[in-house]
N, C-alpha and C positions, 0 to 999 in steps of 0.2 A: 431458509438459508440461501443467501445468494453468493456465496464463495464458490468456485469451481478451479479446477487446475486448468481448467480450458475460457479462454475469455467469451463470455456469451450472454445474453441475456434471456428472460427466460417471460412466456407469457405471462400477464398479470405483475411482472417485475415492478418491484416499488422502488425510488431512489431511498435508501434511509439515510434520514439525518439526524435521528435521535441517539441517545446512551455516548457511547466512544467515539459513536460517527459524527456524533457534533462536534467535536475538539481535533480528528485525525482523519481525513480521507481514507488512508491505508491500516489499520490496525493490526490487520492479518501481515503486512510486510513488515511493518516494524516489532513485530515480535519474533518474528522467524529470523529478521537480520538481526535481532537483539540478543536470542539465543544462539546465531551461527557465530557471532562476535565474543559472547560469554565463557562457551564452552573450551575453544581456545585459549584463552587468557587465564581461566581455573586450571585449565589443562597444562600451563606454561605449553602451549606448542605454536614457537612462533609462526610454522610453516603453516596451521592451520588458521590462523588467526588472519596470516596473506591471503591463503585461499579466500576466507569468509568476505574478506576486503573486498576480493575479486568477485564479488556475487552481486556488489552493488550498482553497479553500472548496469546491469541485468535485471533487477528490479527498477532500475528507474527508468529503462525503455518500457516494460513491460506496462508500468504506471502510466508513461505515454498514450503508449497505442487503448490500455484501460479507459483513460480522459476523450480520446477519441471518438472512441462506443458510446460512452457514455453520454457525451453530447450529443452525439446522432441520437442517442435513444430519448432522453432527456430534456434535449434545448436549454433554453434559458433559465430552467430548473437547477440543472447542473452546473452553467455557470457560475450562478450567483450562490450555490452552494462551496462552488469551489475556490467563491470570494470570499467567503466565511469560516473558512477551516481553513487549518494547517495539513499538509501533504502526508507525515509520516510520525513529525515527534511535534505535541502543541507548545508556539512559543518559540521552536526553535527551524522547524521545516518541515 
């Protein structure tokens, strides 16, 4: 597993491109943003549904500085991977 709450990479780290990771860069943010989005909206609570809003500008720095690492670690591996997928949702970003 190469998910961490800390952004790092780890010895023997493989880029994966295969399953989900072929079609999303992020999958692990787009379901956390999808559930912080959801739960709100089932919940009629508009205030939390602003908050959840509010979390997205924060994953997509965080996505940033991730793309950063990931080229240092990676190179033109990662580029051209990250010419071939979509960032968060396929088809749309």
């Amino acid at each position: 597993m190469n998910y961490s709450s800390t952004l790092r990479t780890r010895e023997g780290h493989q880029l994966i491109t295969h399953g989900i990771y072929k079609y999303a860069r992020h999958p692990v943010y787009s379901g956390v943003l999808l559930s912080a989005l959801a739960i709100p909206i089932h919940a009629t609570s508009p205030l939390g549904f602003l908050l959840a809003l509010m979390a997205i500008p924060l994953f997509i720095y965080r996505m940033g500085v991730e793309k950063e690492m990931l080229i240092n670690e990676f190179g033109d591996e990662y580029i051209e991977y990250k010419k071939a997928t979509w960032r968060l949702i396929p088809h749309m970003y």
